[in-house]
N, C-alpha and C positions, 0 to 999 in steps of 0.2 A: 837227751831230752830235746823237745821238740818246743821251740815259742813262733808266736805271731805277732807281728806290733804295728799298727798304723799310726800313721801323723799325717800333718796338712802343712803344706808351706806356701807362702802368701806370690808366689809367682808361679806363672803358666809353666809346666813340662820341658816347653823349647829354653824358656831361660833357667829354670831351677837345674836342670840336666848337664851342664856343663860345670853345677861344684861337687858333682861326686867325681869328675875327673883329678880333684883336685885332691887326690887324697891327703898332702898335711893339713888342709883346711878340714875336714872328714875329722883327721884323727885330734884335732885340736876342737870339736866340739863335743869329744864323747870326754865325759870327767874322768879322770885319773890315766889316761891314756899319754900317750909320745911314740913318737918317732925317734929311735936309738941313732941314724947315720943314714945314711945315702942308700940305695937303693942298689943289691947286689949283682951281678953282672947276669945270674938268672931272671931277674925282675924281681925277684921277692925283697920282700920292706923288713927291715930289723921293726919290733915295737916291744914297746914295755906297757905294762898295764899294772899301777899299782893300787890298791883296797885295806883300807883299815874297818876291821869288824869289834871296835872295843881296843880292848888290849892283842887281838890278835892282826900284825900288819906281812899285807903278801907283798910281794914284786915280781909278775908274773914277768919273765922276759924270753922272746920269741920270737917271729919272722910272719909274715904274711903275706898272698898274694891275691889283688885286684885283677878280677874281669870286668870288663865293661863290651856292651853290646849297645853301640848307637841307634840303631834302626828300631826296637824295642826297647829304646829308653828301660834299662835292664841291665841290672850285672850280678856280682857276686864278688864275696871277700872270704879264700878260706885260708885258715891258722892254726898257729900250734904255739903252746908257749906254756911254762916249766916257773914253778918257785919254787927254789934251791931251801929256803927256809924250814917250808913246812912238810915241803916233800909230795905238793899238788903239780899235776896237770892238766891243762884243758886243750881241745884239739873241734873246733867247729868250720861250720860254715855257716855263713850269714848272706841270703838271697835279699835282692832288692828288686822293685818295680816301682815305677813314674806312673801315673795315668790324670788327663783332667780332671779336675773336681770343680767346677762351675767358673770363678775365674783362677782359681789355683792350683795348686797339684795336692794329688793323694800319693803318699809313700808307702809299700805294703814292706813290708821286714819280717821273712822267714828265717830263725835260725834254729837252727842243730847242732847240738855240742855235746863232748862227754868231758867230765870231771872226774878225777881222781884221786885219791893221796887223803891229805887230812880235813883239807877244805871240802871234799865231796860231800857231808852231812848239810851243809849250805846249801846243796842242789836240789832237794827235795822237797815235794810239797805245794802247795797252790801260791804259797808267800811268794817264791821264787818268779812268779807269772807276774806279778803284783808289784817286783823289785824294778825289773824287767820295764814295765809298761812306768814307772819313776823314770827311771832311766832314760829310758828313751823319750818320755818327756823334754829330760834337760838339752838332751842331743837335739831333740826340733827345735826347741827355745834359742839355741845357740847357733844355729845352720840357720834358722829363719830370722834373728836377727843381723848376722852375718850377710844374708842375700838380701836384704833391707839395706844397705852402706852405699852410698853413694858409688864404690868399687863395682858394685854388683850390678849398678845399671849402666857401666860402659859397654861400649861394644866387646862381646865376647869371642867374636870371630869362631870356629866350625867347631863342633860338639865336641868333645873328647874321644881319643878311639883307643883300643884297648890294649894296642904299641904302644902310646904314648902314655899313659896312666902312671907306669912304676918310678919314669925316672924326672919327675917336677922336687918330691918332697926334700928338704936338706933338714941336717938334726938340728936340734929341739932341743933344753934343758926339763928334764923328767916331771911332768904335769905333776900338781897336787895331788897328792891320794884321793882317791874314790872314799866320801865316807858312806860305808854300809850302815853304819846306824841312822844317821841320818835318812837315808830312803827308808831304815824301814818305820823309823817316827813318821814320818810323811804315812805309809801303806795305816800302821796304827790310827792316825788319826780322821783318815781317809772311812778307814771301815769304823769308827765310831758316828762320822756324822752320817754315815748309809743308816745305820741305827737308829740315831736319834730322828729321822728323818722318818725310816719304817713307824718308830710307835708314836713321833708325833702328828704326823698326817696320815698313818695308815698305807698299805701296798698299794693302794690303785691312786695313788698320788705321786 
């Protein structure tokens, strides 16, 4: 399955650009996400990713690896990670791009993933675009205030390059679960007030 997702972050390209180098900062603004341990001698990142949907809770646990392309402020994150549980898998890639948006940056987020096992009825459906675009909400909310911190406006010294990327992150105690109900009360309540908006002003309002 194929998504798109954009967001805005409140600093220009050249400064916003050096915290996706950063990937624990990265994996510590998406929810229910960690970093398992150090970074393996191939480069690739141990991660865990875990989701509560109700009474049904995953722990996806897995490995990934960061590209980074300085010159086209551009990279890529692809993965693969297994719950033993239910007996799902997912295996993507997740593309990025930087570009100016007037005084800030625009982020574009192309990902492709497949899903497997028990959790793959989850996968289908427009809800899923909808989850996604929540999601990735909380990810900008927490990257952009993150790059807001007094941290963030020290000298950064030269962009990140894509030798250096794998081996900054050190482990992490296992983030809060992702709650899936939650986002999708949020998507629910999201598409009732489109509603109430259509019939109480009419479409072309």
């Amino acid at each position: 399955m194929q998504l798109e997702q954009q967001f805005s972050l409140p600093l220009p390209p050249a400064r916003a650009w050096p915290a996706f180098g950063n990937v624990e900062q990265l994996v510590a603004c998406l929810p229910g996400a960690s970093l398992t341990g150090p970074a393996a001698a191939d480069g690739s990142l141990p991660l865990r990713f875990d989701v509560k949907l109700g009474p049904i809770a995953a722990g996806f646990v897995g490995s990934g690896r960061v590209t980074l392309d300085d010159v086209a402020q551009a990279g890529s994150f692809e993965g693969q990670a297994a719950d033993k549980r239910t007996g799902s898998r997912v295996r993507g890639t997740a593309s990025f791009a930087l570009r100016a948006q007037g005084e800030g940056t625009q982020v574009t987020v192309a990902v492709d993933y497949a899903l497997t096992g028990a959790l793959a009825q989850f996968s289908r459906g427009a809800l899923v675009k909808e989850l996604a675009s929540a999601l990735t909400a909380q990810f900008a909310a927490r990257l952009a205030e993150r790059l807001r911190s007094p941290a963030a406006d020290a000298p950064a010294g030269a962009a990140p390059s894509a030798a250096a990327a794998p081996n900054e992150p050190a482990p992490r105690p296992a983030a809060a679960p992702l709650n899936g109900w939650s986002l999708v009360r949020q998507v629910v309540a999201a598409r009732w007030r489109g509603l109430w908006r259509r019939w109480r002003y009419g479409p072309h309002r």
